[in-house]
C-alpha positions in Angstrom: 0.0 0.0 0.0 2.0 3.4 -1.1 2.7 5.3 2.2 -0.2 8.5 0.9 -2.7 6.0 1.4 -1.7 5.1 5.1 -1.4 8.9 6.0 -4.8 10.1 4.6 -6.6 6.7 6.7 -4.4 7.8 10.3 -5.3 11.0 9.6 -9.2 10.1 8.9 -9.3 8.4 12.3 -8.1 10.9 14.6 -11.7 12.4 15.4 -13.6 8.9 15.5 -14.2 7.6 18.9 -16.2 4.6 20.1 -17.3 4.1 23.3 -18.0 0.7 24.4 -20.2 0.2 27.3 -20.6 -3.1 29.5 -23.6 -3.5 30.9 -24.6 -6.4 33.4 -26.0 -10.2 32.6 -29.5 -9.9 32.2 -30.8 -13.0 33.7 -34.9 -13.4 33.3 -36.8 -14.8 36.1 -40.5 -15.3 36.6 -41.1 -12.6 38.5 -40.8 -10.6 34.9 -42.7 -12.9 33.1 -45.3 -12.8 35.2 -45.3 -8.8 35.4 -44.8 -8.0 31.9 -47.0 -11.2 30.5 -48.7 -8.0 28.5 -45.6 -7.7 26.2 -46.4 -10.8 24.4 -47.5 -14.3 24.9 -44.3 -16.1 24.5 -41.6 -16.0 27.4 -38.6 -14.9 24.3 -40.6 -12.0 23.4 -41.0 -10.6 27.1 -37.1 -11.3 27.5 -36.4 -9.0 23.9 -38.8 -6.1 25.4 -37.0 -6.2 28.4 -33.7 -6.1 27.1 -34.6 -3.3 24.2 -36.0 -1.0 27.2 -32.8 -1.6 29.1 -30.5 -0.6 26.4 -32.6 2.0 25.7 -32.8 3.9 28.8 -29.3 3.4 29.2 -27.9 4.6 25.9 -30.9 7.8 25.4 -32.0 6.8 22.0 -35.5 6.3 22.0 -37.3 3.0 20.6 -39.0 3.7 17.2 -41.3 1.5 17.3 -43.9 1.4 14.0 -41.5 2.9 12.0 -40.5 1.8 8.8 -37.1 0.3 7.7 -35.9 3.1 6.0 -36.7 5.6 8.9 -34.7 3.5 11.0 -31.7 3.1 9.1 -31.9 7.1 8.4 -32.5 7.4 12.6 -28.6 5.9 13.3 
C-alpha cells in the first residue's frame, strides 16, 4: 500500500471515537414474566422487550417502534 494512502486513513481516524459500554448479565426470572405477560404471549418475546427497554434507557435513543425500515436506518 503506497505510504499516501496510510497517512490520509491515520489522519481520517483521529476524530472517530467509540465508546463501548458493559452492561450487566440480564438474567430473566418469573417474577418478569409474570409482570410483563402484556408484552407478548411467548416467554422470548417478554425477554427482547425487556432487554430493548434496558439498552434503551441506558444509551438515550429512544425506541421507534412502528417505524419503517428506511426511517430506521436514516435514525442511526
Amino acid at each position: 500500500m503506497p505510504q499516501y494512502l496510510l497517512v490520509i486513513l491515520f489522519m481520517c481516524n483521529l476524530h472517530n471515537n467509540s465508546t463501548h459500554h458493559v452492561l450487566p448479565q440480564f438474567i430473566p426470572n418469573d417474577y418478569l414474566f409474570e409482570t410483563h405477560k402484556d408484552k407478548g404471549p411467548e416467554k422470548w418475546k417478554i425477554f427482547a422487550w425487556a432487554v430493548r427497554d434496558a439498552i434503551s434507557k441506558y444509551s438515550g435513543k429512544e425506541k421507534l417502534d412502528g417505524t419503517s425500515i428506511m426511517d430506521r436506518v436514516a435514525y442511526d
